[in-house]
C-alpha positions as CSV (number, residue, x, y, z in Angstrom):
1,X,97.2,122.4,88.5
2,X,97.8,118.7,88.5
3,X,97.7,116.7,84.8
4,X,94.6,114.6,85.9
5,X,95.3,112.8,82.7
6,X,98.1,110.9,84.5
7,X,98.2,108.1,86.9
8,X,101.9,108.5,88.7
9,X,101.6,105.6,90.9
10,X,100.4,103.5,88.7
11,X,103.0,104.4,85.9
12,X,106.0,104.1,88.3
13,X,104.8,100.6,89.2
14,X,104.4,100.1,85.1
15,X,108.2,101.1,85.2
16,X,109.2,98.9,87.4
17,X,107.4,96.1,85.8
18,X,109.5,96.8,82.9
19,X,112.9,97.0,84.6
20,X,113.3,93.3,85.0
21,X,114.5,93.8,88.7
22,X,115.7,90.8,90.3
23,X,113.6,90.7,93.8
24,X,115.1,89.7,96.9
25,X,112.0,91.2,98.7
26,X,109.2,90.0,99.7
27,X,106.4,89.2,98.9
28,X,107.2,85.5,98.6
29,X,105.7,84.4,95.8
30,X,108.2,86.6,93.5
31,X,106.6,88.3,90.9
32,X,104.1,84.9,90.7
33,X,106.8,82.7,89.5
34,X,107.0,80.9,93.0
35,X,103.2,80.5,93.3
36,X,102.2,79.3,89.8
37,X,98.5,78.4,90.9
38,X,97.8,82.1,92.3
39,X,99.8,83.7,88.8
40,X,96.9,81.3,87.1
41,X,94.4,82.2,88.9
42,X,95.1,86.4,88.7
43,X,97.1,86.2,86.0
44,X,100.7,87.1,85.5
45,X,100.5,90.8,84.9
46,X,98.8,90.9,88.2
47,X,100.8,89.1,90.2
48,X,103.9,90.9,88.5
49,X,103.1,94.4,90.3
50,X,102.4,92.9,93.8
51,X,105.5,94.6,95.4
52,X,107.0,95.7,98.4
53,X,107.6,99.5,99.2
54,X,110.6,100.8,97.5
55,X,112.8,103.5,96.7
56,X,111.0,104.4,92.7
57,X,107.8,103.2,94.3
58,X,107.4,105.1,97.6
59,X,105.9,104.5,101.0
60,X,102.3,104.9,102.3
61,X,103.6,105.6,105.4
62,X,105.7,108.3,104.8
63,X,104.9,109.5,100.9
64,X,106.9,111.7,99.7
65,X,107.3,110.7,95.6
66,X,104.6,109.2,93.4
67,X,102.5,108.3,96.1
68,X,102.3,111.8,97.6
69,X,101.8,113.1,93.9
70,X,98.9,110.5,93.2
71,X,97.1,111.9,96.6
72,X,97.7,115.2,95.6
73,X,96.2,114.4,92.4
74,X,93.6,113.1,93.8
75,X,92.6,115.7,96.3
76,X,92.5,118.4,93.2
77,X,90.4,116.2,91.5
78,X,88.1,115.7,94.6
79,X,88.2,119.6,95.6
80,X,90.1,118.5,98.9
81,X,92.9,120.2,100.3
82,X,94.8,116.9,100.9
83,X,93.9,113.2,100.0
84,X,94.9,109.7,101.2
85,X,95.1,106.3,100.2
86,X,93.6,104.0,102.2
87,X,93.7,100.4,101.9
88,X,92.2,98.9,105.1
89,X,88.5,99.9,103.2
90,X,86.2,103.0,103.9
91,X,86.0,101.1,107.6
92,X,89.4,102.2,108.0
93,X,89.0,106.1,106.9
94,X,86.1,106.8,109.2
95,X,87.7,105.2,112.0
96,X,90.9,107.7,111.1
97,X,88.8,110.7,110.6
98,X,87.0,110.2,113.7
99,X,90.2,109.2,116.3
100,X,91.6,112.3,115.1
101,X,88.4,114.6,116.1
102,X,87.7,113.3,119.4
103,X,89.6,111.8,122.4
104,X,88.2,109.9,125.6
105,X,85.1,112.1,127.3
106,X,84.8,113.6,124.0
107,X,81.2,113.9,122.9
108,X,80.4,113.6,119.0
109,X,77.1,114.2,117.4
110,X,75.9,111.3,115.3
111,X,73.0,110.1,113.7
112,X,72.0,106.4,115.1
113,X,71.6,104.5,111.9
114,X,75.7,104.7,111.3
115,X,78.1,102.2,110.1
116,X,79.3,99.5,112.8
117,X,82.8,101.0,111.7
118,X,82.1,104.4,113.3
119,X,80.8,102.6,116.7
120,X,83.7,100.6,116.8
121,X,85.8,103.4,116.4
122,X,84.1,104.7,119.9
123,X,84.8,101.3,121.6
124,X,88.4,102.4,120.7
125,X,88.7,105.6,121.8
126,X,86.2,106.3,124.0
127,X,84.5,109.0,122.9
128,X,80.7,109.3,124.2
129,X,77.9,109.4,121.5
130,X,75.3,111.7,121.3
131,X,72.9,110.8,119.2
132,X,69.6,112.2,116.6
133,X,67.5,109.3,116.2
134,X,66.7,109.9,112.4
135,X,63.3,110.1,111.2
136,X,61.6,107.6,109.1
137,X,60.0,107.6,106.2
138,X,56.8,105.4,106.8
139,X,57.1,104.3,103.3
140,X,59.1,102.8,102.0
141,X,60.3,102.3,105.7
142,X,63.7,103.5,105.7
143,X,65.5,106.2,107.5
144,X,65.8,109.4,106.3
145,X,68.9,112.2,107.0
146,X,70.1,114.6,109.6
147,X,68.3,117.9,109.8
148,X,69.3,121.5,110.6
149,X,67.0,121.3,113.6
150,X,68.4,118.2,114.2
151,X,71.8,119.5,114.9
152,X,70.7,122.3,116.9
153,X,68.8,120.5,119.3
154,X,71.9,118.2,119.6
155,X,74.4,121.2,120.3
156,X,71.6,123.0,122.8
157,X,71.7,119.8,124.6
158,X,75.6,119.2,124.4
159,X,77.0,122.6,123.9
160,X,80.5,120.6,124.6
161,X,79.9,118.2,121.8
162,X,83.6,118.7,119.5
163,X,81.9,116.8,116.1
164,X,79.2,115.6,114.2
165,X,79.4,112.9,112.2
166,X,76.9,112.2,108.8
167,X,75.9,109.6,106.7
168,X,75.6,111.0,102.9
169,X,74.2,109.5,101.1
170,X,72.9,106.8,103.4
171,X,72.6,103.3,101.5
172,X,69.3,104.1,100.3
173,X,70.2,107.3,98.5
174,X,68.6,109.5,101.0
175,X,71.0,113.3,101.1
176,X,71.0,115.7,103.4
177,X,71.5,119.4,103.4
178,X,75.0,119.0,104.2
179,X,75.9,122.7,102.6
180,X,73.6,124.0,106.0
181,X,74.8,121.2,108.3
182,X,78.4,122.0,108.0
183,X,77.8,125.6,108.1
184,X,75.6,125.0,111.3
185,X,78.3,123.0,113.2
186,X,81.1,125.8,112.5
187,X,79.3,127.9,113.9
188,X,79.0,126.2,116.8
189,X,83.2,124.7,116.7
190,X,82.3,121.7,115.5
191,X,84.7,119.5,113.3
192,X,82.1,117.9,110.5
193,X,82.8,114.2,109.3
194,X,81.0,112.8,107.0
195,X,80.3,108.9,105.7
196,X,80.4,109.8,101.8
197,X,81.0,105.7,101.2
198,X,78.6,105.8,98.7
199,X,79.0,109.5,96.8
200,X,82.1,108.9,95.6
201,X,80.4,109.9,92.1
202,X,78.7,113.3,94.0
203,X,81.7,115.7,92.5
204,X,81.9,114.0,89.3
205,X,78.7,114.1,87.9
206,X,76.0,116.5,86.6
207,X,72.9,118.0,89.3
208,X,74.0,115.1,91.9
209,X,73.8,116.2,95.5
210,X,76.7,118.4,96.8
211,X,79.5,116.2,97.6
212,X,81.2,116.4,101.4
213,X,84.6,118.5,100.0
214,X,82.3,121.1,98.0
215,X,79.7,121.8,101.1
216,X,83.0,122.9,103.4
217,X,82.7,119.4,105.6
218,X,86.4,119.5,107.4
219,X,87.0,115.2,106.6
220,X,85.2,112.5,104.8
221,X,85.7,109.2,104.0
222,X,84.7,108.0,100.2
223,X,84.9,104.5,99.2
224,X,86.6,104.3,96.0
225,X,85.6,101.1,95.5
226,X,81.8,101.5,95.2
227,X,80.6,103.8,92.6
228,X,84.2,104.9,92.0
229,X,85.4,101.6,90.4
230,X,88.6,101.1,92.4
231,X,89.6,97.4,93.6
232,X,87.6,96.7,96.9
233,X,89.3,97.7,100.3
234,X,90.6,100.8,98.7
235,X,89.3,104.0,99.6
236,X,89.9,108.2,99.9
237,X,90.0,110.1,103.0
238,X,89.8,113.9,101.6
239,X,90.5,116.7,104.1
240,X,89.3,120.0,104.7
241,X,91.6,123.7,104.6
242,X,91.1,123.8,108.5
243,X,92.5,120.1,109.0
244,X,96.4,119.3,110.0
245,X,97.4,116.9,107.4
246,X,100.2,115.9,108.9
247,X,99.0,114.8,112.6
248,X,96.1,112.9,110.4
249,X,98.7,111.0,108.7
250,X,100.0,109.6,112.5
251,X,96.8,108.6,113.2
252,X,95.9,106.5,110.0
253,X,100.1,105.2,110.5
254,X,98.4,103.8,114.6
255,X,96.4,100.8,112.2
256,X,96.9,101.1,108.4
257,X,99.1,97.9,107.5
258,X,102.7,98.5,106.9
259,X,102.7,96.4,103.7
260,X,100.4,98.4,101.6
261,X,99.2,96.6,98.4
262,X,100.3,98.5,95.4
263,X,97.2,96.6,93.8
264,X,95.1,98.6,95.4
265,X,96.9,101.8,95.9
266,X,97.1,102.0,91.5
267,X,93.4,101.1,91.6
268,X,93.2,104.1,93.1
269,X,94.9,106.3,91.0
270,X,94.3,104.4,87.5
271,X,90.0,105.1,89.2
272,X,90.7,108.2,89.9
273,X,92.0,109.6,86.6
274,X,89.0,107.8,85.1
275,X,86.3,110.2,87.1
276,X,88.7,113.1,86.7
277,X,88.5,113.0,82.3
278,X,85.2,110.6,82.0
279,X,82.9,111.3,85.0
280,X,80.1,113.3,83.5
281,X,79.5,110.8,80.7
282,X,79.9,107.7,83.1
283,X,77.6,109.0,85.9
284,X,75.0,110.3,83.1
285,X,74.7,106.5,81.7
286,X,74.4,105.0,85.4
287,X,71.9,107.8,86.1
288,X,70.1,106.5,83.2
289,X,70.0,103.0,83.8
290,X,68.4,103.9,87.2
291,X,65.9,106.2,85.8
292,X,64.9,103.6,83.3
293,X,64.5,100.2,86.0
294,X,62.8,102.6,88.7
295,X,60.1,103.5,86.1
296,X,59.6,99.8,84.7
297,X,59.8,98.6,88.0
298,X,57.1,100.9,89.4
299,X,54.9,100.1,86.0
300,X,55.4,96.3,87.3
301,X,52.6,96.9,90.2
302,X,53.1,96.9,93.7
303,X,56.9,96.8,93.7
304,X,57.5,100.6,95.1
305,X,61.3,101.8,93.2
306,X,61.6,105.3,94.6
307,X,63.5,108.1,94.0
308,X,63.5,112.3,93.9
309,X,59.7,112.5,95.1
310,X,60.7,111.3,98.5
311,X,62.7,114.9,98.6
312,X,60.6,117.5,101.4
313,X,63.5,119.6,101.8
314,X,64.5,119.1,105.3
315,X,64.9,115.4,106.6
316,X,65.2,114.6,102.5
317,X,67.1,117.4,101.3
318,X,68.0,115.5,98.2
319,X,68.2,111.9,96.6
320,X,70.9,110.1,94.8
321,X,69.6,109.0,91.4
322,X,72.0,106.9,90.9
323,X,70.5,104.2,93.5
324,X,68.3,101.6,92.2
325,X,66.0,100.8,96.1
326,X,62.6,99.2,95.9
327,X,60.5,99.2,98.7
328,X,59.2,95.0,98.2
329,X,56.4,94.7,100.9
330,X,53.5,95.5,98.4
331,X,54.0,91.7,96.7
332,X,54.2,90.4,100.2
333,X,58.0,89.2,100.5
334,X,60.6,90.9,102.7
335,X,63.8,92.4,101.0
336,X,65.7,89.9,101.8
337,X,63.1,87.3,100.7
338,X,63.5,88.5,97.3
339,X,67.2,88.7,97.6
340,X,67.3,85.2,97.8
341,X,64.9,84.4,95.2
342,X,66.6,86.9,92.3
343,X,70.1,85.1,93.7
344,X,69.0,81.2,94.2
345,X,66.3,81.5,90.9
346,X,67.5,83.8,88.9
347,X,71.2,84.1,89.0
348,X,71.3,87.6,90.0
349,X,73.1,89.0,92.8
350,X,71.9,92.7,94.2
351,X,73.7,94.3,96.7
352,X,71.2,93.6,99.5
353,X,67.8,92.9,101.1
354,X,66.7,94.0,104.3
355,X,63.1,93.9,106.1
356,X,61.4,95.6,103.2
357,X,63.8,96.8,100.9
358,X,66.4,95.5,98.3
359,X,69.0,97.6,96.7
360,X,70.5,96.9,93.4
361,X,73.5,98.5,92.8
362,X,73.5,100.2,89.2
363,X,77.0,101.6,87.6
364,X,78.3,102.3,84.2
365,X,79.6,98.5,84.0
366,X,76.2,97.7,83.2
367,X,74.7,96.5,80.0
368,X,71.0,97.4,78.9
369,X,70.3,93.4,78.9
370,X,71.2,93.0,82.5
371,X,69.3,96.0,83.5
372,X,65.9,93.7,81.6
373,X,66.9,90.8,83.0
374,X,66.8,92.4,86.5
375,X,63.2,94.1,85.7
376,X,61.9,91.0,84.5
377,X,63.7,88.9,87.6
378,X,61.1,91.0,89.5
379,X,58.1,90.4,87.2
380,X,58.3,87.0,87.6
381,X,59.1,87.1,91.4
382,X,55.9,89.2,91.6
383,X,53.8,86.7,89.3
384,X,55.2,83.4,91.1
385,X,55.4,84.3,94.6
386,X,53.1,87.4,95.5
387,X,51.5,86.9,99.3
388,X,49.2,89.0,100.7
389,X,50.7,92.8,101.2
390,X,52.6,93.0,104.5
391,X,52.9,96.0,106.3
392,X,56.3,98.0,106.9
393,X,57.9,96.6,110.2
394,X,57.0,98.3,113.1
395,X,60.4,97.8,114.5
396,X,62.5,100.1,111.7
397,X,61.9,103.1,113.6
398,X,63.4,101.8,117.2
399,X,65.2,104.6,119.1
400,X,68.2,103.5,121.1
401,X,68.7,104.5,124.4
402,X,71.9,104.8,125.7
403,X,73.1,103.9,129.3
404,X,77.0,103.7,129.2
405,X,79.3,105.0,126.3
406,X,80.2,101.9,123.5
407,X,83.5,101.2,125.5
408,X,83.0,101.0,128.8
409,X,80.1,98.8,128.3
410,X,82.3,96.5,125.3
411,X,85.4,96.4,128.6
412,X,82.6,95.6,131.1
413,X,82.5,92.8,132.7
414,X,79.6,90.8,131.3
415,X,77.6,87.9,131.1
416,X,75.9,85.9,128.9
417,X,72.2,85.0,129.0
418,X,69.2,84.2,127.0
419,X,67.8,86.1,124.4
420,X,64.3,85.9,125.9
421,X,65.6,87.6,129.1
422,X,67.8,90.1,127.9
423,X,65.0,93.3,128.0
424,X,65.9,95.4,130.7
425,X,69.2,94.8,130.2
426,X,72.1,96.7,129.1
427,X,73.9,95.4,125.4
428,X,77.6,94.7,125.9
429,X,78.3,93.5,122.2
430,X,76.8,94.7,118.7
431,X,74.2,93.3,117.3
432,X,73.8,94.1,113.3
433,X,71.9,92.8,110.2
434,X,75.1,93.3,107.5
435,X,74.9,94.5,104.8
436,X,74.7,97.5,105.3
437,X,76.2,96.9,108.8
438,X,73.6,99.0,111.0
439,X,73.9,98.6,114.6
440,X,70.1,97.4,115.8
441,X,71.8,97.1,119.3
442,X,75.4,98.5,120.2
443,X,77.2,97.9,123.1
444,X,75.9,100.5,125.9
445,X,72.7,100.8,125.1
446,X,69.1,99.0,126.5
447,X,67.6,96.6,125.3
448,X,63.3,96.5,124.5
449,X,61.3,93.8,124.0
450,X,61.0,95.6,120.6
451,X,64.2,95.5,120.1
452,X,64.2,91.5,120.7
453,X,61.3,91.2,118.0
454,X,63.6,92.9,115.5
455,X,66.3,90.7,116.2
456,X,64.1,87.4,115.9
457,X,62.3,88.8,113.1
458,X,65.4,89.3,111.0
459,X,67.2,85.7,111.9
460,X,62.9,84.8,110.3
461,X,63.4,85.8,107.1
462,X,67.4,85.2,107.0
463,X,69.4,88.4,107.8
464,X,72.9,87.9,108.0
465,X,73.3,88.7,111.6
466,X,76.7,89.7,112.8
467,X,78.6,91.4,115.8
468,X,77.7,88.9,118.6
469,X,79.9,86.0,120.6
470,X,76.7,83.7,119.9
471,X,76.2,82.2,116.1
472,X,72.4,81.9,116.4
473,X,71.9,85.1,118.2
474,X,70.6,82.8,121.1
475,X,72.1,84.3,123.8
476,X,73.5,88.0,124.3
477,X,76.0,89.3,126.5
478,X,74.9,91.8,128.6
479,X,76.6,93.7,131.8
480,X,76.6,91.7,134.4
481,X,74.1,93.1,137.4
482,X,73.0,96.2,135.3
483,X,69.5,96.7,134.5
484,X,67.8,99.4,133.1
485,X,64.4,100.6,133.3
């Protein structure tokens, strides 16, 4: 049993603060002394543990001192078999966990509403998706999670298929019955990964959904740095019994930096020993924050804050009460109308908007007063700017249709043409509204008139649009001579 009291890493870099070493190492800006502007700005204790791998310190690369006994910390405290520190983001543990699943020709079960990061992951390795076009919930418009069925249908179709990858929770807090889905896809040989960016808290708290390492799931990636309070960019990848540690470990080496940043790798540890002795009453005060806006938020009118009633067992298997979504198309405004207004006239900043929903993003660092001060932001958004009630866009529930896997249409040759005259056509870029970073169009698949209208609809009400060579989304590249349909 590990002392999940302790922090190694960060203690050995603590140590070495202390030791009044004399660096001839990089980095350059020497312990802040040569780069007094950044020590002011971060501040000298800071800037005094921004090292360079070394012998008391170890190597991310190769750990085999504190850093090896902080992961394996970490992967008791998670239930894993093995855990490690990543520092290229959550992006950079579901691209690992998925390069070292499936290989070119491979075919991997996914639903469609994924992070870009896994479909880039595919343009690098050129594995072929197969994917369950969630269903959605008509209200409040968002989609909901894999099913058992779901899966089956999947493997009937592709018996060959060698994963499945899951989103849980999705950004909106839906959960699936991931204890079933992983015990589906052994069945079947199936490795199961699964997007856990936002349950970092799952194994921590009291009655939250089942977290990826407790349902059996063979790898998943958790972002440390969301609901686990870790610097952002660090994260966990937490592996099953059945996975090779070791041959994960070459993979993340192929594109995690060589010059780890022992900021983040100690945020890590220091975060982690923090869930491991103070999770239960941390995640029962975020719970409650929740609990408390969702229910003044609903008594507001026409605002829709939802939560466990959305659960029907199958394609909502559960619901993470920690999430704070509201469903904003009843006042008339689109999610990321009123994104802009709590930001630009209230001094707020949420996590998101989209279409019809915004999240705010609710954790223990919270105070009561900001939690009113968010309510009432919404009263007054509802009492100065109502319009008439706008129905849930059409376009959330678009299906993709796929025509070439995501990297030989990304290497295609292409061309570039107007947006207007890009249905019938097949995508050679990505197209995504970010956050949260979902893929309306990925490179491979066709492209609808519908799928146009979502586009222009969300540059309307001022989506961040990403992913494609043109700025204003004018244009789109799209394989040259290929049309579909």
């Amino acid at each position: 049993m590990r002392n999940q009291s302790r922090a190694p890493l960060a203690e050995a870099l603590e140590e070495v603060r202390r030791s009044r070493l004399v660096p001839f190492d990089v980095p350059g800006h020497k312990r802040g002394f040569g780069n007094p502007d950044l020590t002011d700005f971060l501040g000298s204790r800071c800037l005094s543990v921004d090292v360079n791998s070394m012998k008391p310190l170890d190597n991310l690369m190769h750990p085999d001192g504190v850093i090896k006994e902080a992961e394996e910390t970490a992967a008791e405290a998670f239930n894993a078999a093995h855990a490690f520190f990543m520092v290229g983001g959550t992006t950079s543990a579901v691209q690992a966990m998925i390069w070292a699943s499936v290989r070119t020709g491979d075919e991997i079960i996914l639903p469609r509403n994924v992070h870009q990061s896994v479909l880039n992951a595919l343009v690098l390795c050129g594995a072929v998706p197969v994917y369950i076009n969630p269903k959605v919930l008509p209200l409040p418009g968002i989609a909901a999670g894999m099913t058992v069925n779901d899966l089956l249908c999947a493997v009937k179709s592709h018996p060959n298929a060698k994963a499945v990858f899951i989103n849980n929770p999705t950004y909106y807090g839906i959960c699936s019955d991931l204890k079933q889905l992983t015990e589906t896809a052994h069945r079947f040989g199936l490795t199961v990964l699964v997007d856990e960016a936002h349950g970092a808290h799952f194994h921590f708290g009291e009655n939250f959904p089942i977290s990826a390492m407790d349902a059996g799931a063979d790898l998943s990636a958790v972002s440390m740095h969301k609901s686990g309070g870790s610097l952002t960019q660090s994260s966990l990848l937490l592996c099953g019994k059945n996975i090779n540690a070791d041959r994960l470990l070459q993979v993340i080496n192929l594109t995690q930096t060589t010059s780890a940043s022992y900021l983040l790798l100690a945020s890590l540890d220091i975060s982690r020993r923090n869930l491991a002795l103070h999770g239960k009453e941390i995640f029962k005060k975020t719970v409650d924050f929740a609990a408390y806006a969702r229910e003044e938020i609903n008594a507001i009118g026409e605002y829709y804050a939802y939560g466990k009633e959305l659960i029907d067992g199958e394609s909502v298997f559960d619901f993470d009460e920690t999430k704070l979504a509201v469903n904003t198309l009843g006042i008339g405004l689109s999610g990321i109308e009123v994104y802009d207004l709590l930001r630009d006239d209230f001094d707020i900043q949420i996590e998101f908007g989209d279409l019809g929903n915004i999240l705010a993003y609710i954790s223990v660092g919270d105070k009561s007063k900001n939690i009113e001060r968010l309510i009432g932001a919404l009263d007054e958004i509802r009492r100065l700017y109502k319009k008439p009630n706008k129905q849930q866009p059409a376009a959330v529930g678009v299906e993709a249709q796929v025509v070439l896997p995501p990297q030989a249409a990304f290497f295609a040759e292409k061309e570039s043409i107007p947006l207007n005259a890009c249905a019938g056509r097949v995508c050679a870029e990505f197209v995504m509204s970010y956050p949260p970073g979902i893929p309306i169009l990925a490179p491979g698949e066709a492209i609808t008139e519908e799928i146009i209208g979502l586009i222009r609809q969300s540059k309307e009400k001022g989506c961040l649009m990403t992913g494609a060579e043109s700025p204003d989304l004018s244009r789109l590249n799209v394989l040259k001579g290929e049309r579909h349909g």
